[in-house]
Steps between C-alpha positions, in 0.01 A plus 500: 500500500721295280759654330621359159862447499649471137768320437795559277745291373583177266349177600740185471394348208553837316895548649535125372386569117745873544782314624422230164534774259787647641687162485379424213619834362853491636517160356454652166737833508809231642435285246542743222779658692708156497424454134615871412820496695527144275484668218700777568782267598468282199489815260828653672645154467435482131603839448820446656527187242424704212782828624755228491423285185475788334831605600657136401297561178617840430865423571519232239277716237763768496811278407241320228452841306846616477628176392521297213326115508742376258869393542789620290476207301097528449421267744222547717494603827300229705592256681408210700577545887567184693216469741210580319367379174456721180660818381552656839816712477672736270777703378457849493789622265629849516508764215879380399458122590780604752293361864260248557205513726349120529164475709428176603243366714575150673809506618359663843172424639284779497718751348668594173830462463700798323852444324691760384797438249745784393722434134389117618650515837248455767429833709273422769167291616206625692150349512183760412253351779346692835491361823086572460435340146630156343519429164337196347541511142675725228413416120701702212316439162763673232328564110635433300807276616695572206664832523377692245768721446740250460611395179679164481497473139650816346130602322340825499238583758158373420223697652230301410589219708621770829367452802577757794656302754272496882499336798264422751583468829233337749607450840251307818546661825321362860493622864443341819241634663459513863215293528678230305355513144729617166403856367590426091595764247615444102643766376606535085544719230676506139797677405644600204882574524626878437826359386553488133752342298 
């Protein structure tokens, strides 16, 4: 008598085609692993750029709104920095015209330099930069450039031809990234002054 033996088990060509899958399947889940963790890293990188523009931005927004944009004499506040073309530095004048805050971008690579002057004697110099974010570019658009408030000739006040006085402030930022490529960020806004005359 012959017994039938059955056999159990995967033949060769079977184990070949599993083992195909499987590779191809890893292949797959470390791919999208790599490009996750890639952009995880580049989103933490840009947040950290945004945290500290933001900062730089918010620092020089506060002295704009509790200043005046005009001088004592009605002139206007911008100025032209060495180092960079166009209107790309300011005076931020205080309530009582009695300090001086001049912004100017330029001067220091990267950075904004801050001068502070007290009765018109110079206080002290600092630049507004982080060690993460550079500055490329500050713009200061003033309308209108005449001081409104300022009355050189002795008339009355015409409201007809008044113009609030704003500013808009638009400042480039960029970051380094790790693999090598700049992360860019523009930040800008308009502001009108709460100083009145």
């Amino acid at each position: 008598m012959k017994k039938n033996i059955l056999q159990k088990g995967f033949t060769l060509i079977e184990m070949l085609v599993a083992m195909a899958i499987f590779v191809i399947f890893l292949g797959l889940m470390l791919g999208s692993y790599s490009l996750i963790v890639k952009s995880l890293r580049d989103t933490e990188e840009y947040r950290i750029m945004y945290s500290e523009s933001r900062n730089v931005f918010n620092e020089l927004l506060a002295d704009a709104r509790d200043s005046r944009f005009y001088g004592p004499e009605g002139t206007q506040g911008l100025l032209d920095c060495p180092g960079a073309s166009g209107d790309n530095g300011f005076n931020f004048y205080s309530k009582d015209f009695a300090s001086v805050k001049t912004y100017c971008f330029g001067l220091d690579a990267g950075s904004v330099l801050i001068r502070e002057f007290d009765g018109g004697t110079f206080s002290k110099e600092y630049n507004l930069t982080t060690p993460e974010v550079k500055v490329e570019s500050v713009t200061f658009e003033l309308f209108p450039k005449e001081n409104p408030y300022f009355d050189e000739i002795g008339g009355a006040f015409d409201p007809s031809t008044y113009f609030h006085p704003s500013l808009r402030v638009s400042v480039e930022f960029s970051k380094a990234s790790v693999k090598g490529e700049d992360f860019e960020l523009e930040l800008s806004t308009t502001i009108s002054s709460r100083v009145y005359n």
